[in-house]
Each structure stands twice: as C-alpha cells, then as structure tokens.
N, C-alpha and C positions, 0 to 999 in steps of 0.2 A: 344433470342427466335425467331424473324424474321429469322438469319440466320438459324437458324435449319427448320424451317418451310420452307426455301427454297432449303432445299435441299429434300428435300422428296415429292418424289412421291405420290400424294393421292391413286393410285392402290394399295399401297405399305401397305396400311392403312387395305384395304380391304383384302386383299390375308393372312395378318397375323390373321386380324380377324376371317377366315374359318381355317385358320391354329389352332387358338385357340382352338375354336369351335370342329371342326373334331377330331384335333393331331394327324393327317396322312395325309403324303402326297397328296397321291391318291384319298383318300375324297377328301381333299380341292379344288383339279384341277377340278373333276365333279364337285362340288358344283359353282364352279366358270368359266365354262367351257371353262377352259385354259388344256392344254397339260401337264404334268405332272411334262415334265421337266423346259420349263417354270416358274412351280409355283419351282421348286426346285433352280430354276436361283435366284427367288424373294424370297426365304428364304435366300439366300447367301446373299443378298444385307441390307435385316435387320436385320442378325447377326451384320454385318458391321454398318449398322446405329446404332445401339441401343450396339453397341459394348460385345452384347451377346450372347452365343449358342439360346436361346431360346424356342428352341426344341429339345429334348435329345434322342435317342435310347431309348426305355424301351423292356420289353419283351412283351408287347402287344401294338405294335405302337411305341408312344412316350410320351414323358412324356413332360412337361411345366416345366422350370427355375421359377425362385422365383422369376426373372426380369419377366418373360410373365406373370404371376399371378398377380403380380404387375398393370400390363397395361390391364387385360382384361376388367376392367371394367371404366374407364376412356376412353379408346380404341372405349366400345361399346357406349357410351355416347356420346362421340364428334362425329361417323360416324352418329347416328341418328340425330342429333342437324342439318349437313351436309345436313344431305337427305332434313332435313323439310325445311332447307332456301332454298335451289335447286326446290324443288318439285313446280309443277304448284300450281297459285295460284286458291285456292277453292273458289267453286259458294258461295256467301252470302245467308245466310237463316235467312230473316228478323222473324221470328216466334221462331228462337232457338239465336238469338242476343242480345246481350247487352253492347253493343254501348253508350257512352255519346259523341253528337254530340252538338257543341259550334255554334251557327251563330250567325251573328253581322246582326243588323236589326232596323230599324227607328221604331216609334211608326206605323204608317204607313207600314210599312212591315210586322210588326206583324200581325197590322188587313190584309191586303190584301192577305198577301201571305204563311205567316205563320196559321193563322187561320183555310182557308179553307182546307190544308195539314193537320192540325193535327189530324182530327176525322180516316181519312184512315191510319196514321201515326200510331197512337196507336194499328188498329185493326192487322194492318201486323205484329207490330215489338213490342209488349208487354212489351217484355223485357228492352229492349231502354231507354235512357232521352235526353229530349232535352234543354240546356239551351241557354238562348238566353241573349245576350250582348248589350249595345248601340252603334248604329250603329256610326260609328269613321271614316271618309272617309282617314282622314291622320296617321291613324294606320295601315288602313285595309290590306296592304299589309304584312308590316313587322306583323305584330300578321298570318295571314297566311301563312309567311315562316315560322314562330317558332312551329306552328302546335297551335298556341293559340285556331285558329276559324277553322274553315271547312268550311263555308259557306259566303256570304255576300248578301247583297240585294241592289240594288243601282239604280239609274240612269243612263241610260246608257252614257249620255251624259258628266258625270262624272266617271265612272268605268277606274278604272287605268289598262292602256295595259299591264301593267307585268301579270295580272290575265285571267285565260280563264271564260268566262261568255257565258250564254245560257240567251236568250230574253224569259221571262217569258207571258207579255201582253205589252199593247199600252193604256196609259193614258189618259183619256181627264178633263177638266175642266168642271164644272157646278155651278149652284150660287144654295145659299142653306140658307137657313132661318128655323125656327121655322112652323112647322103646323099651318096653322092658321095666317100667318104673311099679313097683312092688303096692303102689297106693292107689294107680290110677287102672288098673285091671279091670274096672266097670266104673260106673257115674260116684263122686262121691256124694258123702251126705252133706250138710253144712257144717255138719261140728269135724269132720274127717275134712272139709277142703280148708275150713280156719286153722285146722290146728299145720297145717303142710308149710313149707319156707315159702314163699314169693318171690319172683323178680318181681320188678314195676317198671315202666318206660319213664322219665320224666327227663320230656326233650328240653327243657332247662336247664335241667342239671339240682340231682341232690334232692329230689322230691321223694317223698314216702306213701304217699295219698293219691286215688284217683275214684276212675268213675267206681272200679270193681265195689272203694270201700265206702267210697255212698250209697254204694246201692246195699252192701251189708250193716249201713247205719241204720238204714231205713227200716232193717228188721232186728234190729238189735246185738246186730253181731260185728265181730273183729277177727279180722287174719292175721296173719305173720307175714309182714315185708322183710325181710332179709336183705334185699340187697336194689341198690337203684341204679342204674345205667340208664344213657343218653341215647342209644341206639336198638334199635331192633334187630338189628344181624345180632350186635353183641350178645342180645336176653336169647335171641335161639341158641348162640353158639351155647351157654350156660346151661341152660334147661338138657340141650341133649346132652351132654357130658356130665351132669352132676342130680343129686334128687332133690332139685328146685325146680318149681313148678309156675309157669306165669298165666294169665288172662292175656290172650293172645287176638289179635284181628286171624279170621279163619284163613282169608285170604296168603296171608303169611306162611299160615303151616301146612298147605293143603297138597296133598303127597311126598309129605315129606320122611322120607322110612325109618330116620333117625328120633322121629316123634312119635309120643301116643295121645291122640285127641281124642279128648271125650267131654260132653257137654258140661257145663258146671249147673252145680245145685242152687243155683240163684240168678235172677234173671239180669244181666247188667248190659243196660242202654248201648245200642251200635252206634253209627254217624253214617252221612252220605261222604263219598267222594268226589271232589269237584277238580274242572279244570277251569284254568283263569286266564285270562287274557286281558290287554286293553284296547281301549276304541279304536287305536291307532292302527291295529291290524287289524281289526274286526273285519272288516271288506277286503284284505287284501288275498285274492287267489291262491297264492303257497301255502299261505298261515290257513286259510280255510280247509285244504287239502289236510294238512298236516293234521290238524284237529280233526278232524272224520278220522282217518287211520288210526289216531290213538284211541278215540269213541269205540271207533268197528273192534279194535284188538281185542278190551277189555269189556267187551261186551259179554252177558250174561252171571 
C-alpha cells in the first residue's frame, strides 16, 4: 500500500473526483479550472494507475466503468477526511465544548488554583469536565507525554524543564492558629513562636524538617514540630480545632474565620506557582483557552 500511495499524485485524486461527478470532460476542467486538455493529460494517467478506461464514450457524455463506481465513494470519503486534517485549525467555542481535561494537582492546588478557576470554568464551558489527579512530581512528565494529564500545577523551583509552564502567583508564608488561640493575639517573638507545637506539611510522608527550620537554622534557632501530615486541608483542619500552630502558604488561609494569621517573627523564603503543560498541546486552541481562564482566575 505505501508504494501505491507513492506513486500518486493527490491532484490526481481530485481531477477523477470532478471527472466522476461531472462525466465530461469539459465540466470537470471549469469545475477545476484547469484547461481541458490538461484534465484529458490527467485522465490518461489514471487509466494507467488504476489500470482502467474509467470513463467510456456514451451518447450523452460519458459513462463510468464498474471500476469508477467502484471508487466514487471511497474516492469521496478519503478527499474529505484530507481536506479536514489540512484545514486550519478552528477557534474553540468553550459554550458548544466537551472537553474532559485531566490536571495533576496537590491538595493545595486544588484550593488555590483550581478553585477559584472553577466557578468561571463551568459558566464558559458547560459542557466540559474536569478531573483532577494527585499531583505526582516524578510522573508528571511521562503522564503528559502519553496525553494522561493536560495540566500540572507545581513549584516552580521544582517544575521539570522538559515542560512549558506560565507563572500563575508568588507565595508567601504566614503563621496560623485557631481563632481565638491565647499565643497568637499579636506578632510572636522568636523565643514565644519556637517554643509553640507545629504542624509541618511533608507531601512524602513522615518529614519533620522544612523550609520554616532552615531558615531558623540560619539564626540559631529550633521549633517544636509536633506533628507531620501529607495534606494541607488536613494541617488547617488541626490548627483550627486544636493549639497547634503551622507556617502556612497565605494563600491557604486567607478569610478564613476559623483562623488567626499573623506575620511570624522570621523571615522564611515563598516559592512561585506554576502551570505546566506539554508541547503536544501547546498550540492547540481549547488547551490555550483553558490556560488563560485558569491564569485570569488566579490572577493577583
């Protein structure tokens, strides 16, 4: 099959198809506005390929072979299948789409980033779903070359170069307790926020250590971790139900009535927020769309 396909002309496709269509010459040449004899050159050539008359003398015109009958419709099938992969690609119209778009997302991405996208997400694109995955930092590539995900959400300080990413916002820390927490009534000091309990995040699992206590190393000091969990819903539900205390992204905690935020007494490093994508969709219209809406949501 290869070699047959490379012997033919795609014009050749075309010229028989008006041939069909018309079954006269002199149609098919204006229909195709080629010269006449031209088109009569290009019926020579696929008698020869198709190793048939294909067009016969009749008394009105001509007549179609049992071979051209054969082909017209197969014929007209594959040139339109042609035209549609050729054709520009068309504007996406989020209100007539349905779309199931896959993103890989932390607990934390969900509330920050995904959340405030969804209310405009639905009203655009009705039709749509969106499922979301756990975010997988050593999947994230290979699952978005297989077309697993679409999206990823991450740190930029972590987001792997193979992937194109757009800066979504800039994270800071905050300390964050319970309403009403007896210790956080204004800014602590450093010796009043080391001595307080801690949660800590550590998406691994089972971690004690983070950025908050390097950056307390750095001045000589140590906190109290008390307790480590995998999730960020989990360290809020804790915090506001009990008098432990965590370094929170601000993002997280921001009107939240259940919480008291107040700056901590040591400075510990943010991160940027990034989305990710691969080349595969880079161009493609929806996936474009789709990534502006989540950018516009999360903006500021």
């Amino acid at each position: 099959m290869d070699n047959t396909l490379r012997r033919i002309d795609l014009n050749l496709l075309v010229t028989l198809q008006a041939l069909l269509d018309a079954q006269n010459v002199t149609r098919a040449a204006a229909r195709l506005h080629l010269a006449q004899p031209t088109v009569s050159v290009q019926l020579g050539r696929l008698r020869d390929l198709f190793d048939d008359p294909l067009l016969l003398p009749g008394p009105r015109g001509m007549r179609t072979t049992a071979r051209a009958d054969a082909l017209r419709a197969p014929l007209a099938d594959a040139l339109a299948a042609l035209e549609r992969a050729v054709a520009p690609t068309r504007a996406f119209d989020p209100a007539q789409a349905s779309n199931t778009w896959q993103v890989m997302a932390s607990d934390y991405g969900e509330s920050t980033v995904l959340l405030p996208a969804l209310p405009g997400l639905r009203r655009a694109a009705p039709g749509t779903r969106l499922a979301v995955v756990e975010l997988a930092p050593r999947r994230m590539v290979e699952q978005a070359e297989r077309g697993d995900i679409d999206l990823a959400f991450h740190i930029a300080s972590d987001a792997p170069p193979a992937l194109h990413h757009r800066p979504l916002f800039t994270e800071r820390y905050v300390l964050a307790g319970r309403a009403g927490h007896p210790k956080l009534k204004r800014r602590p000091t450093l010796t009043q926020f080391c001595a307080l309990e801690h949660v800590i995040v550590s998406p691994m699992g089972g971690g004690f250590h983070g950025v908050t206590d390097e950056a307390l190393a750095r001045v000589g000091a140590q906190r109290r971790v008390a307790l480590s969990v995998p999730h960020f819903l989990y360290l809020r539900s804790v915090i506001s139900r009990t008098d432990m205390v965590a370094m929170v992204p601000a993002r997280l905690v921001a009107d939240d009535p259940s919480l008291r935020v107040v700056e901590a007494p040591i400075d510990v490093p943010g991160y940027q927020m990034v989305m990710l994508w691969h080349e595969r969709v880079h161009r493609d219209p929806a996936h474009r769309w789709l990534r502006d809406q989540i950018a516009q949501a999360v903006k500021g």
